[in-house]
Predicted model as a PDB file, atoms N, CA, C, CB and O in Angstrom, pLDDT in the B-factor column:
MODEL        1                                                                  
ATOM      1  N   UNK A   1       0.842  -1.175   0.000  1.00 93.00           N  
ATOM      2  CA  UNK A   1       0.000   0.000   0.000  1.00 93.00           C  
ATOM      3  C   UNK A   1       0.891   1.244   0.000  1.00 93.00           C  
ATOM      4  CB  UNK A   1      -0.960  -0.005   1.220  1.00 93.00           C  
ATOM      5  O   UNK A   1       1.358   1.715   1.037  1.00 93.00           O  
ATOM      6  N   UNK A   2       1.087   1.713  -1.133  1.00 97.00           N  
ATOM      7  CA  UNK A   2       2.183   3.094  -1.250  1.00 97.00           C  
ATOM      8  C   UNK A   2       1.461   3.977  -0.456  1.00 97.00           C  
ATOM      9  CB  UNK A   2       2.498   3.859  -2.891  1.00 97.00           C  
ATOM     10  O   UNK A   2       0.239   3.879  -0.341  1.00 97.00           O  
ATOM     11  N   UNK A   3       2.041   4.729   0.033  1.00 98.00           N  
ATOM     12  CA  UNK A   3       1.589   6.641   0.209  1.00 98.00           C  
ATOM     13  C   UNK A   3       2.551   7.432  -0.491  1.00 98.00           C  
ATOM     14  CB  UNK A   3       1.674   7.385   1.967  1.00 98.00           C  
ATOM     15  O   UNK A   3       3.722   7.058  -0.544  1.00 98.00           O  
ATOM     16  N   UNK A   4       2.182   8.456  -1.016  1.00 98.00           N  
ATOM     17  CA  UNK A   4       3.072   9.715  -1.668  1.00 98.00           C  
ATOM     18  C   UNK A   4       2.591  10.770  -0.711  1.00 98.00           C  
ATOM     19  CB  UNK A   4       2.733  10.174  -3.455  1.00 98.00           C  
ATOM     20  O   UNK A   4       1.422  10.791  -0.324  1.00 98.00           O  
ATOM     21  N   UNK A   5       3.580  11.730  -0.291  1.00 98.00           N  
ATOM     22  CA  UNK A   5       2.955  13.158   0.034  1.00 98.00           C  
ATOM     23  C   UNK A   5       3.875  14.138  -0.616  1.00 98.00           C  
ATOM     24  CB  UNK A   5       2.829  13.503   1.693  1.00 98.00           C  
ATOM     25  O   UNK A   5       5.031  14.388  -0.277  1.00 98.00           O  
ATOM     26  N   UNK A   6       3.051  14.762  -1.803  1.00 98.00           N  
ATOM     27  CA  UNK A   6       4.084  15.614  -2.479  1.00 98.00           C  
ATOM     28  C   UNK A   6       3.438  16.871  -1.958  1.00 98.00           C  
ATOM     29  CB  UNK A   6       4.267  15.477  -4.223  1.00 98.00           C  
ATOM     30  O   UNK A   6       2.232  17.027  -1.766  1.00 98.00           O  
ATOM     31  N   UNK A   7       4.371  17.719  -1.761  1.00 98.00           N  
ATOM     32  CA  UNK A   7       4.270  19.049  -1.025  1.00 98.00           C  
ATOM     33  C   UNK A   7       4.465  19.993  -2.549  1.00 98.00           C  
ATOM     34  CB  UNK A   7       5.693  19.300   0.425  1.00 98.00           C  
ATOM     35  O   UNK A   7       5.245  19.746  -3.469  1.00 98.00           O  
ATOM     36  N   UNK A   8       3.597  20.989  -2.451  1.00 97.00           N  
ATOM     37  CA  UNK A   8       3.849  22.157  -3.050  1.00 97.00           C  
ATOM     38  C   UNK A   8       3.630  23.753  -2.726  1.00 97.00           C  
ATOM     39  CB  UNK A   8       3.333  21.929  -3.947  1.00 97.00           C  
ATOM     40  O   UNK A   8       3.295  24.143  -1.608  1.00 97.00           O  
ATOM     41  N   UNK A   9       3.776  24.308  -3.434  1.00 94.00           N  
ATOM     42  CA  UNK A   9       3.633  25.824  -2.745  1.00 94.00           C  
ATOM     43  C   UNK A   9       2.076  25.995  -3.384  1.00 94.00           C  
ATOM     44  CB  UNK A   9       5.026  27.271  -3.370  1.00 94.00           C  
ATOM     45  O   UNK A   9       1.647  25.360  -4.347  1.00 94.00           O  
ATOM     46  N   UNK A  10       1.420  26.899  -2.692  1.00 94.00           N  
ATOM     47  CA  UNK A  10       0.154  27.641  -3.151  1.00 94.00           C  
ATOM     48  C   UNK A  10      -0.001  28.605  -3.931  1.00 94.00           C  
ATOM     49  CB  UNK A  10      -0.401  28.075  -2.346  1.00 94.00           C  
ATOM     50  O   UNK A  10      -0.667  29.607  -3.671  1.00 94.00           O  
ATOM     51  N   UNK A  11       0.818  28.312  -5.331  1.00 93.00           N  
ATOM     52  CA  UNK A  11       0.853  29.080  -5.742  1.00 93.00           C  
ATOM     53  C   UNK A  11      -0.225  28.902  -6.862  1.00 93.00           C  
ATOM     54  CB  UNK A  11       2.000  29.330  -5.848  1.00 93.00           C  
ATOM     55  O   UNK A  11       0.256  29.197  -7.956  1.00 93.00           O  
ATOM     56  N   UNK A  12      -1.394  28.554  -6.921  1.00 92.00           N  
ATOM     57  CA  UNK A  12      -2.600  28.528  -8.528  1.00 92.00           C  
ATOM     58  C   UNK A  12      -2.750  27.540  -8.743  1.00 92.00           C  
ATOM     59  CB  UNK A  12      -2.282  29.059 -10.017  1.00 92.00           C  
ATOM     60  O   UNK A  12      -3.736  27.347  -9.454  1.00 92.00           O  
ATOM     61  N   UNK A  13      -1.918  26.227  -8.308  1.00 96.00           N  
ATOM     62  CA  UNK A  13      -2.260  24.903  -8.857  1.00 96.00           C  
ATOM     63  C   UNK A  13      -3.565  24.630  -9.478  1.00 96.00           C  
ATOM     64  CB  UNK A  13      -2.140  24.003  -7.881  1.00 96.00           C  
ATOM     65  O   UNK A  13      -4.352  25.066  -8.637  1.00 96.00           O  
ATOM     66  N   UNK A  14      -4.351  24.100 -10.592  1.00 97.00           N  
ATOM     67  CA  UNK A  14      -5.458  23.720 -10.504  1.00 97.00           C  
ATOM     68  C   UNK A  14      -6.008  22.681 -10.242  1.00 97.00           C  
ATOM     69  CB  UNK A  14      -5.785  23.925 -11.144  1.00 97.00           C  
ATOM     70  O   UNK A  14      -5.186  21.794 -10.011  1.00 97.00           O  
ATOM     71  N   UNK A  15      -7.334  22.275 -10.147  1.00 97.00           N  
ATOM     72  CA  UNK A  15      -7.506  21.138 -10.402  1.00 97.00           C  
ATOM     73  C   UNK A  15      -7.250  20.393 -11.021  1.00 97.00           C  
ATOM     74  CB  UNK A  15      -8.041  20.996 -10.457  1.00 97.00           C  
ATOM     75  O   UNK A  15      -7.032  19.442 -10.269  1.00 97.00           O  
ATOM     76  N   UNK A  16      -7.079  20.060 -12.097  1.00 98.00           N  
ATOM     77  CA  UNK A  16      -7.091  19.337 -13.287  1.00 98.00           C  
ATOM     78  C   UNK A  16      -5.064  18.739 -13.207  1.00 98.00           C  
ATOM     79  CB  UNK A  16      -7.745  20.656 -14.865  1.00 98.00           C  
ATOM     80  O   UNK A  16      -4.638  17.612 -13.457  1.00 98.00           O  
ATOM     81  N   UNK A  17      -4.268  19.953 -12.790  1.00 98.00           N  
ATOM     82  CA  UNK A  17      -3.074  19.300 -12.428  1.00 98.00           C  
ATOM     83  C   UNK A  17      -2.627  19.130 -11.659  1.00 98.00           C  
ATOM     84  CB  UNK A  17      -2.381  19.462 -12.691  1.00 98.00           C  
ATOM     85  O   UNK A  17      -1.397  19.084 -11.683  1.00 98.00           O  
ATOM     86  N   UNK A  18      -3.478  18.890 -10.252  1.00 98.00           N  
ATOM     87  CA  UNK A  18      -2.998  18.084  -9.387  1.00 98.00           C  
ATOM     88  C   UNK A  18      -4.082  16.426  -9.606  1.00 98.00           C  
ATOM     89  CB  UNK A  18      -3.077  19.009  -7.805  1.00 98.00           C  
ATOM     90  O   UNK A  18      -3.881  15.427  -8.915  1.00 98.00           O  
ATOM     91  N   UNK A  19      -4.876  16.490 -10.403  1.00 98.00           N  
ATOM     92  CA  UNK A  19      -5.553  15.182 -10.979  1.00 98.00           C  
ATOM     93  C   UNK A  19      -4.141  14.814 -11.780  1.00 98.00           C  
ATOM     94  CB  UNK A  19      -7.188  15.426 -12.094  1.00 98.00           C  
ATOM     95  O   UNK A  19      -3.745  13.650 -11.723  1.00 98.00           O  
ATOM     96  N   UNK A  20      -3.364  15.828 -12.546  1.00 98.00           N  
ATOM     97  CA  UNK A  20      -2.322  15.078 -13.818  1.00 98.00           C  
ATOM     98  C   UNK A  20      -1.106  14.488 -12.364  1.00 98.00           C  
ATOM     99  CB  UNK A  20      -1.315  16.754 -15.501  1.00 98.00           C  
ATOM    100  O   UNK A  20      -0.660  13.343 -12.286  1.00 98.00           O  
ATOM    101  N   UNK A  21      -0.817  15.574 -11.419  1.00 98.00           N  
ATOM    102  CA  UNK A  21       0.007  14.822 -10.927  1.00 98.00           C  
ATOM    103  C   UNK A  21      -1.014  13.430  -9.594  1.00 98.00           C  
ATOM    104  CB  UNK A  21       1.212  16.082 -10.252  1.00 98.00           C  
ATOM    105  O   UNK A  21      -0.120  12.649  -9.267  1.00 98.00           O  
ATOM    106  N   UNK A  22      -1.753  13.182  -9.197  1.00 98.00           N  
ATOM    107  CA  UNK A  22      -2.693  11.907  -9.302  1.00 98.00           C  
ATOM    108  C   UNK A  22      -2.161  10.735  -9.859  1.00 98.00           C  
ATOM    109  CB  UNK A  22      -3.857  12.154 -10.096  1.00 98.00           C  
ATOM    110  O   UNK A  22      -1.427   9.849  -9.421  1.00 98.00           O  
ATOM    111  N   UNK A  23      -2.759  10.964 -11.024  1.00 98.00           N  
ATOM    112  CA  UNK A  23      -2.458  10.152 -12.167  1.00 98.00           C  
ATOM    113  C   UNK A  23      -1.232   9.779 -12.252  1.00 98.00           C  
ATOM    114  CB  UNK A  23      -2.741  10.694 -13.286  1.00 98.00           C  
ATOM    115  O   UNK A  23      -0.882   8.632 -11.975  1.00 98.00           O  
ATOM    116  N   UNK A  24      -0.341  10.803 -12.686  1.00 98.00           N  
ATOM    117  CA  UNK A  24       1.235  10.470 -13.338  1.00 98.00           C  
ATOM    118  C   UNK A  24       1.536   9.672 -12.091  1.00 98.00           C  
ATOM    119  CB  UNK A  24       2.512  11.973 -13.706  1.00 98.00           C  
ATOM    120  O   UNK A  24       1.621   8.448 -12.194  1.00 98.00           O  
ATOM    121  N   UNK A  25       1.721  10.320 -10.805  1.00 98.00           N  
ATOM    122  CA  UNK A  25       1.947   9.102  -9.533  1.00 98.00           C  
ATOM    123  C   UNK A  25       1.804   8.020  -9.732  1.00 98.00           C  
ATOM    124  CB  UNK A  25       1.209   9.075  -8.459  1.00 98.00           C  
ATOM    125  O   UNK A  25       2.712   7.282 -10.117  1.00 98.00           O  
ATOM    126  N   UNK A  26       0.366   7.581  -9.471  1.00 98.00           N  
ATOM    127  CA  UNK A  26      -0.228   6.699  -9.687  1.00 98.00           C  
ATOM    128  C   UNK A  26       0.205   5.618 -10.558  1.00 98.00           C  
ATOM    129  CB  UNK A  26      -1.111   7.138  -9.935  1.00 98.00           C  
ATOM    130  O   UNK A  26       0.377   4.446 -10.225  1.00 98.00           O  
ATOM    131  N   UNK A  27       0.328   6.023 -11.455  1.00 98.00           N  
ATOM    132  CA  UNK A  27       1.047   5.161 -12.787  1.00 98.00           C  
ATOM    133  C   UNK A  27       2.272   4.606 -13.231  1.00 98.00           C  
ATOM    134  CB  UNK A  27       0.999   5.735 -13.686  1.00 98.00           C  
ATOM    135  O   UNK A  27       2.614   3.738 -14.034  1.00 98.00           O  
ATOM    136  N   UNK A  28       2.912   5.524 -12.316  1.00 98.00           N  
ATOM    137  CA  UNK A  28       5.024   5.207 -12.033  1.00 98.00           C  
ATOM    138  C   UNK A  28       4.558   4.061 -11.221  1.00 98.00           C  
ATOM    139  CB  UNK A  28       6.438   6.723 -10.816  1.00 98.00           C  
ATOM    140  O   UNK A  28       4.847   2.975 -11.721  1.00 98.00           O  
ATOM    141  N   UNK A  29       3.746   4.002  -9.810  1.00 98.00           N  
ATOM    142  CA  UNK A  29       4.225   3.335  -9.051  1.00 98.00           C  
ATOM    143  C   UNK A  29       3.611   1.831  -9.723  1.00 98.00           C  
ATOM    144  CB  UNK A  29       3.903   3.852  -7.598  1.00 98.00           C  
ATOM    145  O   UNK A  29       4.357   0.864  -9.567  1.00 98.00           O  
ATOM    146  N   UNK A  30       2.671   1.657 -10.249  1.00 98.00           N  
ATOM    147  CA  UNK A  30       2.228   0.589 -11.251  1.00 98.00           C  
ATOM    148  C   UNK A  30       3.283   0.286 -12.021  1.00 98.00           C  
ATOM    149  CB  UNK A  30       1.104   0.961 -12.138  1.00 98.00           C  
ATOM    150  O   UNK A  30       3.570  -0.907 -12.129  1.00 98.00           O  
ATOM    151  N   UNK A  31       4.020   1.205 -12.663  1.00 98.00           N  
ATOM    152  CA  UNK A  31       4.792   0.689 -14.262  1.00 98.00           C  
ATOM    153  C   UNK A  31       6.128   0.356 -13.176  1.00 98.00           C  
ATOM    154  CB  UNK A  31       5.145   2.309 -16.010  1.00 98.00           C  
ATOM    155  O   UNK A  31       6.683  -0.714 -13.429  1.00 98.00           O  
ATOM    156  N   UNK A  32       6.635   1.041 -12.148  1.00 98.00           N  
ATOM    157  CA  UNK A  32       7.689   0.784 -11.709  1.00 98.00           C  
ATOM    158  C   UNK A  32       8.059  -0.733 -10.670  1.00 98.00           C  
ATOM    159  CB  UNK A  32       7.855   2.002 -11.145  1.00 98.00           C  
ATOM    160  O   UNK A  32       8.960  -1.571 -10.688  1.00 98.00           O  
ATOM    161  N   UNK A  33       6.680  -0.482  -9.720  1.00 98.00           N  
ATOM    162  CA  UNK A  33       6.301  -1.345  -8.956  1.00 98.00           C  
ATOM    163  C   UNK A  33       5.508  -2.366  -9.227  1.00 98.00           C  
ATOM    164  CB  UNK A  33       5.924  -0.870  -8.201  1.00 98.00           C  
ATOM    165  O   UNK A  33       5.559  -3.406  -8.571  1.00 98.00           O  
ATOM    166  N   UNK A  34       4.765  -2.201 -10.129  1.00 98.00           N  
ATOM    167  CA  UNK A  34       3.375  -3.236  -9.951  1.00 98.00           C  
ATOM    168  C   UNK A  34       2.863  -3.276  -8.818  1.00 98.00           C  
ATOM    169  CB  UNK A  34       3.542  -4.668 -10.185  1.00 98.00           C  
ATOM    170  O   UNK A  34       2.574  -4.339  -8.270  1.00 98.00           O  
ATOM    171  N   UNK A  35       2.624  -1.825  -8.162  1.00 98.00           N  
ATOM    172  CA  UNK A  35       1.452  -1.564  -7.229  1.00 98.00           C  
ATOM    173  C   UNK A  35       0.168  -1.454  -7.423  1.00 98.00           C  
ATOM    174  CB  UNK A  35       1.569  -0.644  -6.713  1.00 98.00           C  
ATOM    175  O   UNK A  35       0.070  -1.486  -8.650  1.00 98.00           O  
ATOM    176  N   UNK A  36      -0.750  -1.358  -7.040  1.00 98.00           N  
ATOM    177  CA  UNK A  36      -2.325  -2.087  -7.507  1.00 98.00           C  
ATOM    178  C   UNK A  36      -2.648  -0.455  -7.382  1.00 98.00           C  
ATOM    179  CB  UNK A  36      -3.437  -3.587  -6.205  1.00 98.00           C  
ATOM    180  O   UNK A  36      -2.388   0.135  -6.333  1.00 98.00           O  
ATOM    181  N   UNK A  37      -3.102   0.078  -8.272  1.00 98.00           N  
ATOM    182  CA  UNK A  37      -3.417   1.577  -8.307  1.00 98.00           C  
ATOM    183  C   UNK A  37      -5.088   1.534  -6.981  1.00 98.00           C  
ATOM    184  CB  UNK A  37      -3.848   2.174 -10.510  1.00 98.00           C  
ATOM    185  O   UNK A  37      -5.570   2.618  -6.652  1.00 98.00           O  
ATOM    186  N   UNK A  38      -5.537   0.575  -6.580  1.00 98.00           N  
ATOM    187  CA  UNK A  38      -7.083   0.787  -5.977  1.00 98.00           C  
ATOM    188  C   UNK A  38      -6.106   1.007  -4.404  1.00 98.00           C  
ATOM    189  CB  UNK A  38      -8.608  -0.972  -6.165  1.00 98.00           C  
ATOM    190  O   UNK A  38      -6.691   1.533  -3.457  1.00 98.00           O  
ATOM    191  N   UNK A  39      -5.035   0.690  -4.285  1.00 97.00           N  
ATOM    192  CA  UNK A  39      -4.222   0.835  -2.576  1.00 97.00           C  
ATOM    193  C   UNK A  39      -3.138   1.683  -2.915  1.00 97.00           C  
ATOM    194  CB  UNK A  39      -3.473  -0.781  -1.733  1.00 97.00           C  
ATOM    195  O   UNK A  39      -2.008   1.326  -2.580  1.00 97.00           O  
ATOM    196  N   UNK A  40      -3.305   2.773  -3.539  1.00 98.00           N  
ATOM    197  CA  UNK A  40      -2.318   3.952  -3.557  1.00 98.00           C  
ATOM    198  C   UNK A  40      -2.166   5.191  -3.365  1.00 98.00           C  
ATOM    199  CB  UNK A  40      -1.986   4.063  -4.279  1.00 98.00           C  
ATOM    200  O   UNK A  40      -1.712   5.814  -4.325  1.00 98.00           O  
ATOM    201  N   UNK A  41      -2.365   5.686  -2.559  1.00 98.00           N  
ATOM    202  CA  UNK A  41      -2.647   7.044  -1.606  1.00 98.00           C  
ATOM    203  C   UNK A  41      -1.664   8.055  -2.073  1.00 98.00           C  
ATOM    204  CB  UNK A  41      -2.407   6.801   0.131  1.00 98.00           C  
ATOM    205  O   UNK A  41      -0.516   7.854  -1.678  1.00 98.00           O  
ATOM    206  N   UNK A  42      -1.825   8.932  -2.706  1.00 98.00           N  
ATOM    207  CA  UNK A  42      -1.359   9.740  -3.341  1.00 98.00           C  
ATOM    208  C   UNK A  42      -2.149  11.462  -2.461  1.00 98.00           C  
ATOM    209  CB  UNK A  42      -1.719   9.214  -5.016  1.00 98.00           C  
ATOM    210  O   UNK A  42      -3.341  11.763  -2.403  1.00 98.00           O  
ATOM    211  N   UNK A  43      -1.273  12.038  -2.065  1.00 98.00           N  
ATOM    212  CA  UNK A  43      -1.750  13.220  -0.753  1.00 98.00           C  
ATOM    213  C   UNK A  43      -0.849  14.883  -1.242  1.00 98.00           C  
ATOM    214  CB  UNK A  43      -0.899  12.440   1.339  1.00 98.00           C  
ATOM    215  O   UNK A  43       0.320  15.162  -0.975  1.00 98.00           O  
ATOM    216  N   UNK A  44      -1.614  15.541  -1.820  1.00 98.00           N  
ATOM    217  CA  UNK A  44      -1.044  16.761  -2.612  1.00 98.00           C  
ATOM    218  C   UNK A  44      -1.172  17.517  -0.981  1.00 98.00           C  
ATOM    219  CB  UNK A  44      -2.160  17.528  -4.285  1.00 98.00           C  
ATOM    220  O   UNK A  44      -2.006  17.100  -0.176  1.00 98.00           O  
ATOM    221  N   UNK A  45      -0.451  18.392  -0.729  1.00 98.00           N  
ATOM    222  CA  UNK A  45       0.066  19.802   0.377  1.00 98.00           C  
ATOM    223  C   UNK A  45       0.148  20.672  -0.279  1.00 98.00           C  
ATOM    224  CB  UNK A  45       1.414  19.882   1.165  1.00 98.00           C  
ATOM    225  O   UNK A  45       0.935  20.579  -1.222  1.00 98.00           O  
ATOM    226  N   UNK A  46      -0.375  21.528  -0.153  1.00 97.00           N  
ATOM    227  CA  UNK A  46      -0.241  23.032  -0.596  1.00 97.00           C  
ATOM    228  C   UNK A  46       0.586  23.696   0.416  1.00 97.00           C  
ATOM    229  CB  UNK A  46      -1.672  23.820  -0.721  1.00 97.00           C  
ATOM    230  O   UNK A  46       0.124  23.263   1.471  1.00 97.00           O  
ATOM    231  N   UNK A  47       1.299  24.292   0.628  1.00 97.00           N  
ATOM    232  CA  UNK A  47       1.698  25.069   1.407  1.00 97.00           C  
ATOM    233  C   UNK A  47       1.741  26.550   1.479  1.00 97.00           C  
ATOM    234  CB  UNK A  47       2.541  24.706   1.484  1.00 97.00           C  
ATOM    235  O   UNK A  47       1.050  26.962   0.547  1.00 97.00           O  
ATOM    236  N   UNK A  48       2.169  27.411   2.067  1.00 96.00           N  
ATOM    237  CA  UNK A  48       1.927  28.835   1.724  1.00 96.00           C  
ATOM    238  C   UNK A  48       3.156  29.472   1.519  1.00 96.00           C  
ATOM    239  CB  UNK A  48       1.167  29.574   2.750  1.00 96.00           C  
ATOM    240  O   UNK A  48       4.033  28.646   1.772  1.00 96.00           O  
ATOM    241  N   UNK A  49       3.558  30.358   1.241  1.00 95.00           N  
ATOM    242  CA  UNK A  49       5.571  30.576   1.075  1.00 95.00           C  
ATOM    243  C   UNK A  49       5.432  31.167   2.153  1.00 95.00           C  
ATOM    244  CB  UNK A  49       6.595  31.630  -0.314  1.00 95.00           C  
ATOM    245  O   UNK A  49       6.623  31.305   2.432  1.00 95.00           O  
ATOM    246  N   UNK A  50       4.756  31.739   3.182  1.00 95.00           N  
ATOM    247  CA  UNK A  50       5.508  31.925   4.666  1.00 95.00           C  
ATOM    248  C   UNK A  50       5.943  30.825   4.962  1.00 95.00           C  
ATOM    249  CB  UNK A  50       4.717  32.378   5.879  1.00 95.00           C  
ATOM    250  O   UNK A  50       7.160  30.764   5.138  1.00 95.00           O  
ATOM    251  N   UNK A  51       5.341  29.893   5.084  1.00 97.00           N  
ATOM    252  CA  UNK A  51       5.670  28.874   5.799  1.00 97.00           C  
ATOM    253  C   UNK A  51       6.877  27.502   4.822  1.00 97.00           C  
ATOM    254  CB  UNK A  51       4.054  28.346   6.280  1.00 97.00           C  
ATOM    255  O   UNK A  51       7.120  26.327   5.095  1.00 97.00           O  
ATOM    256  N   UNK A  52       7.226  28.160   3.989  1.00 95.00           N  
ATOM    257  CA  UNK A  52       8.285  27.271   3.435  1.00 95.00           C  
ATOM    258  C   UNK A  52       9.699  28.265   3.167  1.00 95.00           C  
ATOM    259  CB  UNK A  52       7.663  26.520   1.918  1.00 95.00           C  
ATOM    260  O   UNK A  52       9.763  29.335   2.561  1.00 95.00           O  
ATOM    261  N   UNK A  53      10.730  27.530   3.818  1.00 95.00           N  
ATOM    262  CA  UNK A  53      12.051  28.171   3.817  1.00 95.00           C  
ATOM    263  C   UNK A  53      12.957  27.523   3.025  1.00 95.00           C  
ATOM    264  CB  UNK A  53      12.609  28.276   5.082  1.00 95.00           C  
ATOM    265  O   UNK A  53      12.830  26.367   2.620  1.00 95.00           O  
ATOM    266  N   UNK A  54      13.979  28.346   2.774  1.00 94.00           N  
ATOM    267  CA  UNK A  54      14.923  28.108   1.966  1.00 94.00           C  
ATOM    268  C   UNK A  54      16.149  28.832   2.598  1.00 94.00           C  
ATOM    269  CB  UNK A  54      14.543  28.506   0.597  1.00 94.00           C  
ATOM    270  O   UNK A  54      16.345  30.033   2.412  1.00 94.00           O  
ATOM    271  N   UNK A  55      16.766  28.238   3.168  1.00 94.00           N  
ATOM    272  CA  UNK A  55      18.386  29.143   3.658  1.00 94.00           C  
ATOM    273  C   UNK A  55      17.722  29.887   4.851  1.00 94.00           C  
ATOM    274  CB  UNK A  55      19.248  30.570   2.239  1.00 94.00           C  
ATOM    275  O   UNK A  55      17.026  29.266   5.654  1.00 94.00           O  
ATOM    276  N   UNK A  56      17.865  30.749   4.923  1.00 96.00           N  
ATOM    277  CA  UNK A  56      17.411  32.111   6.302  1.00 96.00           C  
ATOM    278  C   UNK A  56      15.851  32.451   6.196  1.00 96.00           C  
ATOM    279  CB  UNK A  56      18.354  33.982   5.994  1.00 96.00           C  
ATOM    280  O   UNK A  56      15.145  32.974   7.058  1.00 96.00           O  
ATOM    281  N   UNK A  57      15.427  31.933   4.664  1.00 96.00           N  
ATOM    282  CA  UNK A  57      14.001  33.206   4.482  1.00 96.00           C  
ATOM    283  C   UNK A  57      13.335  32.367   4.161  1.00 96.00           C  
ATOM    284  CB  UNK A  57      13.878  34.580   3.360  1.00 96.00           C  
ATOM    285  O   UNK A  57      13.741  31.206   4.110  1.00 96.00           O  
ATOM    286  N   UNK A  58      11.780  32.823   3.767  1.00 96.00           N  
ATOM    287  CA  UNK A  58      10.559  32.053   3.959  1.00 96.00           C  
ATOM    288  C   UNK A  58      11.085  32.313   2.108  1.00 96.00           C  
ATOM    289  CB  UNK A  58       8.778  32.732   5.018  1.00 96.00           C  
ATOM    290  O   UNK A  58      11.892  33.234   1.979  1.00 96.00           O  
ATOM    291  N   UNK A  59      10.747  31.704   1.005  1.00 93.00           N  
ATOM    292  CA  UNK A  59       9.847  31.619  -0.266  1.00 93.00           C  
ATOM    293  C   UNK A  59       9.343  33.061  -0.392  1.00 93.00           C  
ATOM    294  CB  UNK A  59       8.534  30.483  -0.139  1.00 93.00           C  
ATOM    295  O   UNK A  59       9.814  33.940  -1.113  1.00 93.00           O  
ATOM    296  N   UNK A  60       8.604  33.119   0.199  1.00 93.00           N  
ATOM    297  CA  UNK A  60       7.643  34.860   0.267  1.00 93.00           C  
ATOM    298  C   UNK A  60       9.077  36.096   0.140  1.00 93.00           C  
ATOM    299  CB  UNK A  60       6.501  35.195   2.521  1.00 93.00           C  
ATOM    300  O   UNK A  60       9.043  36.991  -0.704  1.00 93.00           O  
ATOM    301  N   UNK A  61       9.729  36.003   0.682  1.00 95.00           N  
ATOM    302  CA  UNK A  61      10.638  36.858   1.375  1.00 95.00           C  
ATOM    303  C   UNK A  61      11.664  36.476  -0.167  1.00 95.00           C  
ATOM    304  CB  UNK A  61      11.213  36.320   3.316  1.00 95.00           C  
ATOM    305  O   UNK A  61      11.755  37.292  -1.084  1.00 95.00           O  
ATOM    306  N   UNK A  62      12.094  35.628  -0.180  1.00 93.00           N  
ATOM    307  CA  UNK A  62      13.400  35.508  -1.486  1.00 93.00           C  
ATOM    308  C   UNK A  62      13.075  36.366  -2.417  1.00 93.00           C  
ATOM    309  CB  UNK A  62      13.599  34.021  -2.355  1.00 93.00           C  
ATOM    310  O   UNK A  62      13.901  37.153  -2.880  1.00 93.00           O  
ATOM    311  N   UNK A  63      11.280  36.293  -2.971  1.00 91.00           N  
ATOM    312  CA  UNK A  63      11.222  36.594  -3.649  1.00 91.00           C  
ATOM    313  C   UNK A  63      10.523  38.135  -4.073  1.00 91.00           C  
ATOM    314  CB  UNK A  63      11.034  35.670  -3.876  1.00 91.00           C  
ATOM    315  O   UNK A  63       9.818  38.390  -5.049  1.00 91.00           O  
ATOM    316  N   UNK A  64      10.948  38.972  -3.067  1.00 89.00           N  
ATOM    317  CA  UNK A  64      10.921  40.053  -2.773  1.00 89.00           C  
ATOM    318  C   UNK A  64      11.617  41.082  -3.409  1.00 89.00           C  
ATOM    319  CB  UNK A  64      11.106  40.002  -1.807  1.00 89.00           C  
ATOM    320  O   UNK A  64      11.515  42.240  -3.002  1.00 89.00           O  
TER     321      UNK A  64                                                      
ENDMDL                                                                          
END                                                                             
């Protein structure tokens, strides 16, 4: 039973491509693994750029 938790920033994602990244997941771990896509938990994070750092500064702040 895989889990993925891919983290991203909040930056507009839509629906439709976090369904493509879903899917594309989904489908490595089948073509790679022969994991049964009905037991594969695939868990998108949005995050906010305060709250994601890089070196000293938040994301928000670098890009200032």
């Amino acid at each position: 039973m895989p889990y993925v938790n891919i983290k991203i920033t909040d930056e507009g994602v839509t629906d439709a491509q976090k369904q493509q990244l879903i899917r594309g997941t989904t489908q490595l771990l089948v073509d790679t693994l022969n994991k049964n896509p009905e037991t594969t938990f695939v868990i998108i994070e949005e995050v906010n750029l305060n709250n994601w750092g890089i070196g000293y500064h938040s994301v928000k702040e670098r890009r200032k």
